[in-house]
Phi, psi and omega in degrees: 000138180314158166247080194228141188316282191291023160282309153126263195267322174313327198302289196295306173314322175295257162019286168311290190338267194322323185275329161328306217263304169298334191281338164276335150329283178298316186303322189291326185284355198247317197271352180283327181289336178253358151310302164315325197264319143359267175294355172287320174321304199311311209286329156324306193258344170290329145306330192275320194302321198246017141238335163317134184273328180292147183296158176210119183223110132264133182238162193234168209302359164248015159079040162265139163266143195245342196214127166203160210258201194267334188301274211309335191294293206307324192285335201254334137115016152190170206279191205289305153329332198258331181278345176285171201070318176312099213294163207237012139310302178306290175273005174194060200297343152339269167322326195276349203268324171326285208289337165304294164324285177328305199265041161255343173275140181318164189304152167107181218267134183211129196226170193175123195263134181223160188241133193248172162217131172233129200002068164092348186250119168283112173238163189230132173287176126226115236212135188224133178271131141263135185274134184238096174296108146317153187301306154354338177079003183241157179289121150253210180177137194263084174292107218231133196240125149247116196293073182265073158257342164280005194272326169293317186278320158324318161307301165280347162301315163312326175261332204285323190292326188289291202334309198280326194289355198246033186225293173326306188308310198263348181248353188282311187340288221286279208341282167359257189310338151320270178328307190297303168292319191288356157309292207291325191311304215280318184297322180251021152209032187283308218253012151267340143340052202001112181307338166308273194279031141288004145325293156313302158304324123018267210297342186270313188304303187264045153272335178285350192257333157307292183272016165284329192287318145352261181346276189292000186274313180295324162317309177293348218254334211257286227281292183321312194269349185278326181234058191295126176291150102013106194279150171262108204256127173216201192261132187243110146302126164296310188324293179332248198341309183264016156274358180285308181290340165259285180331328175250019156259333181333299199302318157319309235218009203302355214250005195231136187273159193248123169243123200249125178251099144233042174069166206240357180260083171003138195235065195246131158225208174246093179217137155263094142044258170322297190304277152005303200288340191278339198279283179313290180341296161281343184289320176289302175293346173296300202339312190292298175340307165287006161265336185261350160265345173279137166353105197265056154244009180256119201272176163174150205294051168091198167248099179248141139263169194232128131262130184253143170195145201200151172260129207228114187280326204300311199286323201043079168220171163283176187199157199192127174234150184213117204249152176206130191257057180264186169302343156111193173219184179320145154270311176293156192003060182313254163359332171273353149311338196270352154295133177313136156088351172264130178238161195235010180248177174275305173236037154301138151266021189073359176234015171271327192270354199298284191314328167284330173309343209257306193275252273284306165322298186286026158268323170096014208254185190227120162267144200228124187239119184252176154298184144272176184282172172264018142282004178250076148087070185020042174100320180318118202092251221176150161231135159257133176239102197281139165238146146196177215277173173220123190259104195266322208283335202280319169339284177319307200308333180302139163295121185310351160286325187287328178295323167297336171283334176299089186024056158129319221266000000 
């Protein structure tokens, strides 16, 4: 409004007026620039949120979730809409006994690593709480869910592998000559011997030249998971391999029926052979093995293993289950069978399922470990389930000779 000296207290009122009228002025202008900055903060930290990998679930002073990013949709396994509110008893009691913990513990930042099961799998966490005070005076928490579980089984797959090449290393020498002199014993003094104890002397040379061969068989078993090769990869039918592998426990085995699904289609991919065949092979021998421990007051519908394999468009992968109605396998920390040195046998070493996780991985495939279904002998036993890729174009690339050649096909 105009100002003029001879309006008097109007004047002075224009004046108030008019500085009222600039100081709102500068305030709208102070809140639209902290509006602006607001959503830019906003818009910022919802990109660090929907790139980030680790799971982020917020929660509030009633343990409800108000805030998660898409990592967290996928690990808790339903969209967003559906997780607001939600009490985080309900969807992650795992997580709520974490947050429990934290907030018995001092003010600040609180992490702890733990293993969860996610659709059938044990993954192991590092799962960090953080405390956020409100204006309000009540807690909310910022939950950072990180999946190191391959980073744990490398790690450990890394030392167990120095273990086995400095364990291969320090027991193969000597074996050779072992094995040699208790040979050279029995021949060039077998027949100088009391015939009373040559029995005994027999049985003793060759228990040593037997648990020498023991001995190096486990040494190769140490060298294998220690110096795994590089697969030489060509066109392969998976079926062939896995009728290689059943035909040389088959043979072996009369007393376990073998049922083989392997489909009327060519399973042809980029597989090394040798390797594959080395793979099903042990996996087709737990099997028998888990049939030959159970308990014979535990009934069950004779001794079958199954093998299946099928191609899966959704996934575009093979898919190989190999079932058996043996003792089954753990519930609790299932997966850690799949680690050097753990074994569910007596004089297992802990390094057969290690070495097919290792080829099926330099494969690019996934090992899966299930019950059985309940159309197989009602659930009783164990399922192993191999994925592996379907390369279609390197597959396809193959000369129609090499494809005749591929086992069978």
């Amino acid at each position: 409004m105009p100002v003029r000296a001879a309006d008097g207290d109007v004047g002075s009122l224009s004046r108030t007026f008019n500085k009222m009228i600039s100081q709102i002025r500068s305030q709208h202008d102070e809140i639209l620039e902290a509006r602006d900055e607001m959503d830019d903060r906003r818009r910022f930290i919802e990109a660090v949120l929907e790139g980030v990998t680790a799971a982020v679930i917020g929660v509030g002073a009633d343990h409800r979730i108000t805030i998660v990013n898409p990592s967290a949709e996928e690990f808790l396994g339903m969209p967003a809409d559906a997780l607001m509110g939600q009490e985080l008893q309900i969807t992650a009691p795992e997580i709520e006994q974490v947050l429990g913990e934290a907030k018995s513990r001092p003010r600040g930042d609180f992490r702890k690593q733990i293993n969860i099961m996610r659709g059938g799998k044990e993954r192991t966490l590092s799962v960090q709480v953080t405390r956020e005070e409100q204006r309000s005076s009540r807690e909310s928490y910022v939950i950072t869910l990180d999946d190191i579980t391959d980073l744990v089984i490398a790690q450990r797959s890394t030392a167990w592998a120095d273990v086995a090449r400095r364990i291969a290393h320090e027991i193969k020498n000597p074996l050779t000559p072992i094995q040699l002199s208790a040979e050279r014993l029995k021949r060039r003094y077998g027949k100088q011997i009391d015939p009373d104890d040559r029995a005994v002397f027999d049985q003793c040379t060759d228990t040593i030249v037997r648990q020498v061969g023991d001995i190096g068989r486990m040494v190769d078993e140490f060298s294998s998971f220690a110096r795994m090769p590089k697969p030489a990869k060509e066109v392969t039918d998976l079926r062939g391999v896995l009728r290689d592998a059943i035909f040389l426990r088959e043979m072996g085995e009369a007393h376990v029926d073998f049922i083989r699904e392997l489909g009327d289609e060519p399973l042809n991919g980029m597989f090394d052979a040798r390797m594959l065949g080395q793979a099903f092979g042990n996996l087709v021998k737990n099997a028998i093995e888990a049939i030959e421990a159970v308990p014979g007051d535990q009934e069950r519908d004779g001794r079958k293993v199954k093998v299946r394999s099928i191609f899966d468009p959704v996934r575009d992968m093979f898919v190989v289950d190999i079932i058996d109605n043996g003792n089954g396998l753990p519930q609790e920390n299932r997966h850690r069978i799949l680690e050097p040195y753990m074994t569910m046998r007596e004089k297992g070493t802990g390094l057969g399922l290690a070495i097919v996780k290792k080829i099926i991985e330099e494969h690019g495939g996934q090992l899966e470990l299930h019950d059985a279904p309940a159309d197989f002998d009602h659930g009783k036993g164990a399922m192993i389930r191999v994925l592996l890729p379907h390369q279609e174009q390197a597959a396809a690339s193959g000369s129609g000779k090499d494809k005749e050649l591929a086992y069978g096909v």
